[in-house]
N, C-alpha and C positions, 0 to 999 in steps of 0.2 A: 270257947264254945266248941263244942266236939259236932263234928259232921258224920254223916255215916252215909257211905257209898252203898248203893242200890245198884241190885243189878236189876235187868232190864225182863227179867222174868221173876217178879218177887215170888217167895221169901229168897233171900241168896243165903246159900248155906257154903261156910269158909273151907277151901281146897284142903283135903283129908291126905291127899297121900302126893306125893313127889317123884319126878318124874312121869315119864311117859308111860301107858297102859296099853298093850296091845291084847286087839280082840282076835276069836281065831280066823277071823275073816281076813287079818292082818297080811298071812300067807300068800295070797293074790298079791303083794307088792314085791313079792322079793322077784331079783334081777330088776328091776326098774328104778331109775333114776330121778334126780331133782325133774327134769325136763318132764319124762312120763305124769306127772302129777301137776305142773304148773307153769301155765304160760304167763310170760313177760311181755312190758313193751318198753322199749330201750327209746329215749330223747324225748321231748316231751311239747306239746308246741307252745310257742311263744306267745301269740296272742290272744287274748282272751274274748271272743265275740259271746253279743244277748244269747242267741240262739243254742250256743255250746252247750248254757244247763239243760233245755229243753232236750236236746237228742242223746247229750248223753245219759239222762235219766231214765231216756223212753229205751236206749238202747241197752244201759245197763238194766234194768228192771227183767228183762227177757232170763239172766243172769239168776235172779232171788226167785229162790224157794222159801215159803212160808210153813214153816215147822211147827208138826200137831204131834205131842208126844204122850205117847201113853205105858202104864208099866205097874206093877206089885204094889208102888210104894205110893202111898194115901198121898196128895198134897192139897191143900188148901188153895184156893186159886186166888189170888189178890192182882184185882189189876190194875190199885195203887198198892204204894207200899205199904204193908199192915199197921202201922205204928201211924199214919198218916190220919185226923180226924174226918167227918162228911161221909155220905153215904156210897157203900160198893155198886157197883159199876156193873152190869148183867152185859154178855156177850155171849155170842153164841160160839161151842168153841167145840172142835173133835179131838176130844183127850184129855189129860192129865195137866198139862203143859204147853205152854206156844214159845214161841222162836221165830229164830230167821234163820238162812243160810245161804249159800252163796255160791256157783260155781265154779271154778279155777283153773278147768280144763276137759276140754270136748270128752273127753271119754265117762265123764258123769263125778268127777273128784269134788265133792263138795267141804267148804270148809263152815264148821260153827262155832260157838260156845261150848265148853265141857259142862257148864252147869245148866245149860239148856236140854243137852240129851242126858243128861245125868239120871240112871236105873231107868232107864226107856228101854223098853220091851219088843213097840210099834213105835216106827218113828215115819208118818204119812206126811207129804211136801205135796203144795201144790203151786203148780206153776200160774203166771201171768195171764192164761187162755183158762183156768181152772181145771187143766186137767194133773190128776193126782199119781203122783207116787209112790213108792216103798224106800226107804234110804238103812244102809246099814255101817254100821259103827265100825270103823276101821282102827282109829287111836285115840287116843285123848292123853291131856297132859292139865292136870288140874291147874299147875303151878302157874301157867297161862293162862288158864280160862281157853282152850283150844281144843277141837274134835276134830276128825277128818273123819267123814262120809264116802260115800260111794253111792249111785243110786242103783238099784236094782235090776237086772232084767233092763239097761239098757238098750236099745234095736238101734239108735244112728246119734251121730253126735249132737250136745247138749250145749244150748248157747253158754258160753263162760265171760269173763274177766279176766284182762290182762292188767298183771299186777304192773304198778309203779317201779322201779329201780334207779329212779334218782330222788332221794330220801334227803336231800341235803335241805335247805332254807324251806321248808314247809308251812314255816307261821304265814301267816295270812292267806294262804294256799284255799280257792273255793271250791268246796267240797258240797256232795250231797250223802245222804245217808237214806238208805233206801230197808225197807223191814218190815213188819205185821207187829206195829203196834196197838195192843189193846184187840188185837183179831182183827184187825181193818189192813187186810195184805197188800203191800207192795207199793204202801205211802213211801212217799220223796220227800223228803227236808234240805234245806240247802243253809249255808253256813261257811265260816271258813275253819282251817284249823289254828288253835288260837297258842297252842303251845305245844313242845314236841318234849319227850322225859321225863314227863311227869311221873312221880313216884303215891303209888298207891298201896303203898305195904300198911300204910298205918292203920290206913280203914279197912284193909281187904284182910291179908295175908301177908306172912315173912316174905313167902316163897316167889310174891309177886314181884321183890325190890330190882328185880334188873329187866322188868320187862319193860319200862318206860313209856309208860302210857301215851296214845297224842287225848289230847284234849280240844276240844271242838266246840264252836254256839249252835250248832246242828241238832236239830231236839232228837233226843234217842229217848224215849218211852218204854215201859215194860211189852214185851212180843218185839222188842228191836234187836234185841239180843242178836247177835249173828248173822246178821247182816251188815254191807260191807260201806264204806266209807271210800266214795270215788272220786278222785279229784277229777275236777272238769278238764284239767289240761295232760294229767300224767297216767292214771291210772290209777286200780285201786290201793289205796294206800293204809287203810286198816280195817278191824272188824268191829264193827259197836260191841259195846259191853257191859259200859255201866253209866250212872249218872248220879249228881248227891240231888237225892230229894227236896222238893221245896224250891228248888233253884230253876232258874231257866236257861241258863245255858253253861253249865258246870256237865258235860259232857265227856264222855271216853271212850278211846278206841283201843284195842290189842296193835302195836305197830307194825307192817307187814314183814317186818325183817325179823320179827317172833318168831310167826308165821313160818320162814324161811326156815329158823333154828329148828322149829318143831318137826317139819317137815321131813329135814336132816338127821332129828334123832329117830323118828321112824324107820326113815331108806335104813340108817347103819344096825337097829333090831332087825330088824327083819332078814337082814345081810348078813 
């Protein structure tokens, strides 16, 4: 039976080019390091209480921006997958395109999907309180599925996410997944992650075989794209991405230590 992996902003159209893209806003990075870009949290706690998914949902949420992109290139808006029978799905929606994103450090560093801002022109975020912003395109690396953001005309620091950095024994790990699926921004789903390595090259792309997908029962929806995957006890530990349709919990995330590579091949362009 052949499956076919969905991303989370249909139609997904397969990574065209390799390696990393820098935009010329890219310039603003140079001299700045891993650290300038992305905060950690080092140990992770031990015990799991009811209330942890509550707060850490409410306090990551603060975190996502709901991504409205607009741009030159016509796209059909499906917000199930087009191949899928039943009738489309009306949302009210500012753009071309929706998403999620996510931020990764006070100074406004946001991380998404590369084929979520893919030929975006306008890329408008709005936050948790609804008040909106301007975001611009700093890099993207198809081969990932990864962009890095910046928001605009920042004036004071921007609630973020402190990544995970203990990556080890992650299966059963409870996670939520927080996003604008279907244009309903800043929904929470909770899950755990169900496997860590997953190879998605067959459905995706060649280019995708060493990025090692996690895989999650977290429902990730089309508008989830790009936003982030937190675990209750460590930190955020991926970025949703994709999902195979038809299914309900065949779930995926980009792993944060992509993330880190990507990151890495930006600082040394730019440097």
């Amino acid at each position: 039976m052949l499956l076919t992996v969905s991303s989370c902003v249909s139609e997904y159209e397969a990574p065209v080019q390799e390696g990393v893209i820098l935009s010329v806003r890219s310039n603003d990075l140079k001299g700045k390091k891993l650290q300038h870009l992305l905060k950690v949290q080092d140990g992770f706690k031990e015990d799991l209480m009811l209330d942890d998914v509550s707060r850490i949902s409410s306090q990551s949420k603060k975190a996502v921006l709901n991504l409205f992109i607009s741009g030159r290139t016509k796209k059909n808006i499906h917000l199930l997958p087009s191949f899928l029978p039943g009738p489309k799905m009306k949302v009210a929606m500012k753009g071309q395109s929706l998403g999620s994103g996510f931020c990764i450090h006070p100074d406004g560093y946001i991380i998404s999907n590369e084929h979520v801002v893919r030929n975006g022109e306008v890329i408008s975020a709005v936050d948790y309180t609804g008040k909106v912003y301007e975001l611009e395109v700093l890099a993207e690396e198809p081969g990932k599925d990864l962009a890095l953001l910046k928001i605009k005309n920042l004036k004071q620091g921007f609630p973020y996410l402190k990544m995970c950095t203990i990556n080890n024994d992650l299966e059963g790990e409870v996670v939520v997944a927080i996003g604008n699926p279907y244009g309903f921004g800043h929904s929470v789903t909770m899950g755990i992650v169900s496997q860590q390595h997953r190879d998605l090259s067959k459905f995706q792309n060649e280019s995708t075989i060493n990025v090692g997908y996690l895989q999650t029962d977290a429902a990730i929806n089309p508008g989830s794209s790009g936003g982030p995957l937190v675990s209750v006890r460590r930190g955020w530990v991926g970025v949703n991405t994709a999902q195979i349709p038809s299914t309900n919990s065949l779930n995926f995330a980009v792993p944060n230590s992509a993330v880190v590579e990507f990151l890495l091949k930006v600082l040394k362009e730019v440097n």
